[in-house]
Residue, then its C-alpha position, 0 to 999 in steps of 0.5 A: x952141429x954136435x953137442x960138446x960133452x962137459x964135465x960138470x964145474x962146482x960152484x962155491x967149492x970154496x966152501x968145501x975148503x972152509x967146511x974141511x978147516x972146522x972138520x977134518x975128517x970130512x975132507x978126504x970123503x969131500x975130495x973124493x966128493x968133488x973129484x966124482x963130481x967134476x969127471x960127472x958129465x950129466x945131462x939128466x935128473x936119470x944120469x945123477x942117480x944112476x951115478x950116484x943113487x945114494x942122492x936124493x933130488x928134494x924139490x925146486x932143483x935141489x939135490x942132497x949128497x950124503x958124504x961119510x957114511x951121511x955124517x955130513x950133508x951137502x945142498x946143491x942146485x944141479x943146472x944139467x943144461x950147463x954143467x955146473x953144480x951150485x953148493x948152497x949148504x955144507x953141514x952136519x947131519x944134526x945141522x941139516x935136520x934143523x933146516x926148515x924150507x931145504x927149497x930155499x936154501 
């Protein structure tokens, strides 16, 4: 049997919409941001950063995204084996140094 090749889905994308209404200049970086994302077909930790080296993978499946020049911030849990993408924080740089266990977000 062969293995169907997915493009990767993001799950609460809804608050990139949310996100983009407070800061503006954030959404043509955040749709550029999910328009790479959803044409990514990952299965490995190795394919994300060869596809995008600027992420860096923080523990517990979480990945951080630097977005505009690392002005904004994006939290994720990658789930390689199903092809999704799980946001769990969007945010400025200032409000992402205040987090205080990026593990349990």
């Amino acid at each position: 049997m062969q293995h169907q090749t997915l493009d990767m889905r993001i799950r609460q994308a809804k608050l990139i919409e949310e996100f983009c209404r407070k800061h503006a200049d954030a959404t043509e970086p955040l749709d550029q941001w999910v328009r790479f994302i959803k044409a990514a077909q990952w299965k490995t930790p190795n394919e994300l950063k060869a596809d995008y080296p600027s992420a860096d993978f923080v523990g517990n499946g979480r990945w951080v995204f630097n977005i505009k020049g690392n002005h904004y911030r994006l939290i994720t849990i990658v789930v390689f084996r199903y092809g999704v993408i799980d946001l769990r924080f969007i945010g400025t740089h200032d409000e992402y140094n205040k987090i205080k266990n990026i593990k349990e977000i």
